[in-house]
PyMOL CGO cylinders between C-alpha atoms (Angstrom):
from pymol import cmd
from pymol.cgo import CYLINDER

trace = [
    CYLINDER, 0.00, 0.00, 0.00, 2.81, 2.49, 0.79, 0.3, 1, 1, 1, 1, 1, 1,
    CYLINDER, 2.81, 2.49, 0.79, 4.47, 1.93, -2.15, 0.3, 1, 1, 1, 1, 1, 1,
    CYLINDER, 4.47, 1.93, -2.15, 1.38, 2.54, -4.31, 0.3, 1, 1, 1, 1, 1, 1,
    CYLINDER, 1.38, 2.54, -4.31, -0.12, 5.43, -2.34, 0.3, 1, 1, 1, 1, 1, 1,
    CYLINDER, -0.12, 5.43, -2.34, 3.15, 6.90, -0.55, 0.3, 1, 1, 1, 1, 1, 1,
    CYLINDER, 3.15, 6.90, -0.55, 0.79, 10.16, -0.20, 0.3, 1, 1, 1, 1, 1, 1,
    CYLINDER, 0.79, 10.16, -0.20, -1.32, 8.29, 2.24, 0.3, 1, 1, 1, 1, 1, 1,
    CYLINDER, -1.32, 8.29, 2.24, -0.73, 7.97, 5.87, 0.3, 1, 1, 1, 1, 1, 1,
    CYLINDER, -0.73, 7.97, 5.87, -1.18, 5.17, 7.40, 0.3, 1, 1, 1, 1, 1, 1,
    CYLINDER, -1.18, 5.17, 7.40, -2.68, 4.25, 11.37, 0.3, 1, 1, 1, 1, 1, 1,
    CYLINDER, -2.68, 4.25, 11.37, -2.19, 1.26, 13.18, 0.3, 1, 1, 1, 1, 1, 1,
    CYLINDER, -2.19, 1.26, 13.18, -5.39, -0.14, 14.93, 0.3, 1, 1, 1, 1, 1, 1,
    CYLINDER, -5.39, -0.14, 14.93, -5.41, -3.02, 17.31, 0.3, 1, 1, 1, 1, 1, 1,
    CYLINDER, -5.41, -3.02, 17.31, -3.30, -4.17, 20.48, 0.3, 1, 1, 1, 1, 1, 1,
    CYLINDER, -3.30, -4.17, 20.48, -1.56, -1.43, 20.58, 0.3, 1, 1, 1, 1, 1, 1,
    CYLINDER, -1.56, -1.43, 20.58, -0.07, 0.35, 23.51, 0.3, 1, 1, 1, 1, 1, 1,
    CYLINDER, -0.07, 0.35, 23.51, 2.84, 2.43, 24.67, 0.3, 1, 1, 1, 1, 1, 1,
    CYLINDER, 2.84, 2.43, 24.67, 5.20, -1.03, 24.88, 0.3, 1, 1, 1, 1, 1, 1,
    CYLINDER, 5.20, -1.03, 24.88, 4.63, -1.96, 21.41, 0.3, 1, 1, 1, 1, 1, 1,
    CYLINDER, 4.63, -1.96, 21.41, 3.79, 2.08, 19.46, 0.3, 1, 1, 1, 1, 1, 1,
    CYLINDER, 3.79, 2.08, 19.46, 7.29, 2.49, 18.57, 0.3, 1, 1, 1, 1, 1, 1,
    CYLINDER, 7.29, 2.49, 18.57, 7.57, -0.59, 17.24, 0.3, 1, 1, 1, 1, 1, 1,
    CYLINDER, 7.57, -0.59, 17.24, 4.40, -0.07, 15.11, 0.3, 1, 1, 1, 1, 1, 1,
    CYLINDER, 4.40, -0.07, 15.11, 6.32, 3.38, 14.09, 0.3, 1, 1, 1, 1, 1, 1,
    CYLINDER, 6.32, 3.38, 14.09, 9.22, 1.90, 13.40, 0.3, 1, 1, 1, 1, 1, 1,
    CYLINDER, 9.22, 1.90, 13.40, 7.59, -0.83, 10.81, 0.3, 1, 1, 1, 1, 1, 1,
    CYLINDER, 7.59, -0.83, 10.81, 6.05, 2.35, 9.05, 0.3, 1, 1, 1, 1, 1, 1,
    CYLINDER, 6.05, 2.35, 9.05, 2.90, 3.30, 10.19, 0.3, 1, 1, 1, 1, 1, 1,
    CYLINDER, 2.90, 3.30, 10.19, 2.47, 7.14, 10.87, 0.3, 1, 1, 1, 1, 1, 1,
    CYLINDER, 2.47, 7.14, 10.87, 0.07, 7.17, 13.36, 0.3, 1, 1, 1, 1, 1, 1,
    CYLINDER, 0.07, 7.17, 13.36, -1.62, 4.61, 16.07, 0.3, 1, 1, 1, 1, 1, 1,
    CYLINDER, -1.62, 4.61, 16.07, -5.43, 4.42, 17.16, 0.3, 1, 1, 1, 1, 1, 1,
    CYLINDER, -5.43, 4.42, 17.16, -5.66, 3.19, 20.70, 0.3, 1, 1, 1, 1, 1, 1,
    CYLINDER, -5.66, 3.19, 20.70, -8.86, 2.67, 22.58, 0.3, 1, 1, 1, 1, 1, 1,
    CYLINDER, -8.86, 2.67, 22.58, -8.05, 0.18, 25.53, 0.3, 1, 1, 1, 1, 1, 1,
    CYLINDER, -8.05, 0.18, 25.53, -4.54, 1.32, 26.13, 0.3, 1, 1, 1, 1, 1, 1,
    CYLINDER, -4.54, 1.32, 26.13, -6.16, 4.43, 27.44, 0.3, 1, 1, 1, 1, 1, 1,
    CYLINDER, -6.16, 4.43, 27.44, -9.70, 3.64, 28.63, 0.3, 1, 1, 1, 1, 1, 1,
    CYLINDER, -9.70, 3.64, 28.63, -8.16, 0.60, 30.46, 0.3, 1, 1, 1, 1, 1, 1,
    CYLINDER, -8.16, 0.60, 30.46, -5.40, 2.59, 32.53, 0.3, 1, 1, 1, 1, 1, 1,
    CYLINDER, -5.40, 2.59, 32.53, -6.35, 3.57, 36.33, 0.3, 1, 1, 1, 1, 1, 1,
    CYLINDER, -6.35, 3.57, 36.33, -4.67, 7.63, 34.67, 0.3, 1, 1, 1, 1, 1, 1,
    CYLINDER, -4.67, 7.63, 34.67, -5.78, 7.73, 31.41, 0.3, 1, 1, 1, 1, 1, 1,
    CYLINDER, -5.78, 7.73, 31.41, -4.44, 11.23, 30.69, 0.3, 1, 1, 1, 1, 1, 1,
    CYLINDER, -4.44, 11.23, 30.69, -1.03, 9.92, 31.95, 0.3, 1, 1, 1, 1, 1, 1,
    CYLINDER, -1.03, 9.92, 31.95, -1.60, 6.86, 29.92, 0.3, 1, 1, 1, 1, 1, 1,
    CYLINDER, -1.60, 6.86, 29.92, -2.37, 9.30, 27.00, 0.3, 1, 1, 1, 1, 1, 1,
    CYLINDER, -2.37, 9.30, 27.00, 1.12, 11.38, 27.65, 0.3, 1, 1, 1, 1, 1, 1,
    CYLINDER, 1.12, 11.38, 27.65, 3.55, 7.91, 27.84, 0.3, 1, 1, 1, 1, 1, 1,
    CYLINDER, 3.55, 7.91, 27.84, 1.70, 7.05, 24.46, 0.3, 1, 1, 1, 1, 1, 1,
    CYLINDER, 1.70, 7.05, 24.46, 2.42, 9.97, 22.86, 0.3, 1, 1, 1, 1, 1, 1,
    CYLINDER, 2.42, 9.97, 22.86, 5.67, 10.33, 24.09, 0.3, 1, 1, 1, 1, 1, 1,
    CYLINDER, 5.67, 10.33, 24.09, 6.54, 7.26, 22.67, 0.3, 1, 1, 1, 1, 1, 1,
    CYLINDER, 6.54, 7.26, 22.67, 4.91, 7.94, 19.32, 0.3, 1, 1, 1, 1, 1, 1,
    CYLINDER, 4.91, 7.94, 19.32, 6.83, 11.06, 19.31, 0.3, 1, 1, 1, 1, 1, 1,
    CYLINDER, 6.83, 11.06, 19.31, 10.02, 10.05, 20.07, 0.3, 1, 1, 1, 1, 1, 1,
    CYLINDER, 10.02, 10.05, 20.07, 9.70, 6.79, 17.57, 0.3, 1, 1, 1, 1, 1, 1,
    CYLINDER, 9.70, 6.79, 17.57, 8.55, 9.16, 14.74, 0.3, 1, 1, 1, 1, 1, 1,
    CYLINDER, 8.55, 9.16, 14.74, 11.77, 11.53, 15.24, 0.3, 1, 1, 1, 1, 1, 1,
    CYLINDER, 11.77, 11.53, 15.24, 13.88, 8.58, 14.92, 0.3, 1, 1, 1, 1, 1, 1,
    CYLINDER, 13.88, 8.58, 14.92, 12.26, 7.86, 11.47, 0.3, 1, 1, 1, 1, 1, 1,
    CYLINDER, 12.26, 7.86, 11.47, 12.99, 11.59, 10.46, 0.3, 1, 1, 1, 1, 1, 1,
    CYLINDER, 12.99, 11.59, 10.46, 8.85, 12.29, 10.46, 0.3, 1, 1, 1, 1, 1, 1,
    CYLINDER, 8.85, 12.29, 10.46, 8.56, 14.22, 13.95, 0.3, 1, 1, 1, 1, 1, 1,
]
cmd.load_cgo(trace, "trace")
């Protein structure tokens, strides 16, 4: 798909959390969807932060931050 559309981003859907995003990153998607990694956590706006953090930092490494 990325090599027929690169113009497209792409977001990762499914199992995903802050231990696995910047893996998810790092395999090429540009963006996760996350439902239970957040709704799940005891401080979802601190569950929220780690995530993004992680996205983030995962993203820079690629050169897309």
């Amino acid at each position: 798909f990325r090599r027929r559309f690169p113009e497209f981003p792409l977001c990762a859907i499914a199992g995903i959390d802050a231990g696995n995003a910047g893996e998810v990153i790092a395999a090429g998607a540009d963006g996760v969807a996350v439902i239970s990694a957040l709704s799940l956590k005891d401080d979802p706006r601190a569950a929220a932060r780690q995530l993004r953090g992680v996205v983030d930092d995962a993203l820079a490494q690629r050169g897309r931050a």
